[in-house]
C-alpha positions in Angstrom: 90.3 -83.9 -26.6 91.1 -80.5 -24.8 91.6 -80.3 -21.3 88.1 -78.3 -19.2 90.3 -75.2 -17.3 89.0 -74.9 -14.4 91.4 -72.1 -12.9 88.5 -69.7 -13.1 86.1 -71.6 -10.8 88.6 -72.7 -7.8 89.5 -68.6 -7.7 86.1 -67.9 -7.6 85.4 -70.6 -4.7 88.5 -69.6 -2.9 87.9 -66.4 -2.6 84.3 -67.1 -1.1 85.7 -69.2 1.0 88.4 -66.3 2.6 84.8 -63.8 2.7 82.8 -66.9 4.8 85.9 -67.1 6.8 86.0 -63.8 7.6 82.8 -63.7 8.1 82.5 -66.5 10.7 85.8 -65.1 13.0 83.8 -61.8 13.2 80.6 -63.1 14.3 82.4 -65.5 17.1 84.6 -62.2 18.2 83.7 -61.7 21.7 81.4 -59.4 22.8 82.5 -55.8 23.5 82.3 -54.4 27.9 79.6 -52.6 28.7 75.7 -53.2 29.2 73.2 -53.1 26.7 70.7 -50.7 26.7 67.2 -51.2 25.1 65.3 -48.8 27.2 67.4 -45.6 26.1 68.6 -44.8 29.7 70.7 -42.0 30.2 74.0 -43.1 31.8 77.6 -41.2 31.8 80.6 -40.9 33.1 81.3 -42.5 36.2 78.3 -45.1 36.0 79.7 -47.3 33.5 83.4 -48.0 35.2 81.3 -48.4 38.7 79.1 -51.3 36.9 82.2 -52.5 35.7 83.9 -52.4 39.1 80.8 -53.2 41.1 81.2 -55.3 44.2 78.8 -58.2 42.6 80.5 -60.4 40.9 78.0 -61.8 38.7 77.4 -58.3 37.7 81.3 -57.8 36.7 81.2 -60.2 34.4 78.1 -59.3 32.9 79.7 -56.2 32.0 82.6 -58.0 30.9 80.5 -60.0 28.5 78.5 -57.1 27.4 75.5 -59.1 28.7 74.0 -56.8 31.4 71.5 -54.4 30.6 71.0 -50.7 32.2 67.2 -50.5 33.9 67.4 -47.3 35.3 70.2 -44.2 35.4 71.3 -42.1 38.3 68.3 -41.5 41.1 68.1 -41.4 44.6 66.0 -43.9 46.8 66.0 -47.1 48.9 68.6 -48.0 51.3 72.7 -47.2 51.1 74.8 -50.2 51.5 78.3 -49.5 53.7 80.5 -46.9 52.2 77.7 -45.8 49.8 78.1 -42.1 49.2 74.5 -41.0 49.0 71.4 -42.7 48.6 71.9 -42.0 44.2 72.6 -45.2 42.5 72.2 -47.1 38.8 70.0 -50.3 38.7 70.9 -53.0 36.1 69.8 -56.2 35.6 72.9 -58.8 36.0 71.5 -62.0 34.3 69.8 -62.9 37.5 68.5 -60.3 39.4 68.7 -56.4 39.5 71.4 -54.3 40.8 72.2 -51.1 42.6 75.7 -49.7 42.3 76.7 -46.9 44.3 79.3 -44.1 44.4 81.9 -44.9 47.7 82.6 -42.1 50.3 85.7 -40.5 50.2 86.8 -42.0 53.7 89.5 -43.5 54.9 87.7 -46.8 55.1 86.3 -46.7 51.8 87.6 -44.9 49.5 90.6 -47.7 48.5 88.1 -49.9 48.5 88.5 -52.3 44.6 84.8 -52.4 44.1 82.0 -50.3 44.3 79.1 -50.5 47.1 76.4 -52.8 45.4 72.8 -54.4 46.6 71.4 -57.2 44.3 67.5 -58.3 45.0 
């Protein structure tokens, strides 16, 4: 009686189990910075290192996470938290409620401030 080979079949089953492995370390890789967008809103250079630099913290991490999401780009309106540039902020939605980050005046007081002036409602 001949011995059954069975070289062929633990190649085959260890390479699918390299391609499942691989697999499985890609799809538990974290998730990349930034917010995700699923309204299509326009938002460029500075916005995005203000969100992630904003003075909410909830909203920092969010970022971090990639678990925020943009609501609205740049537009002026409602009321300037202290150091607030202008009126002009981003809204997006932290995971709990939605924020506006703002640019800081270039003042003394501000300007060396870490984070960015932000409102959360």
């Amino acid at each position: 009686m001949t011995a059954l080979n069975l070289s062929p079949f633990r190649h085959r089953n260890a390479s699918f189990a390299a391609v499942a492995l691989a697999v499985l370390t890609l799809s538990a890789a974290p998730a990349a910075a930034g917010c995700t967008n699923p309204y299509g809103v326009t938002v460029k250079k500075p916005w995005p290192s203000r969100v992630a630099n904003s003075a909410d913290q909830k909203l920092r991490d969010a970022y971090a996470s990639g678990t925020c999401r943009w609501i609205d780009g740049p537009h002026p309106g409602g009321m300037e938290p202290p150091c607030a540039s202008s009126d002009t902020h981003v809204t997006v939605f932290n995971g709990s409620y939605a924020c506006h980050v703002f640019g800081k005046k270039n003042t003394k007081d501000c300007k060396n401030l870490t984070y960015y002036p932000t409102t959360c409602l």
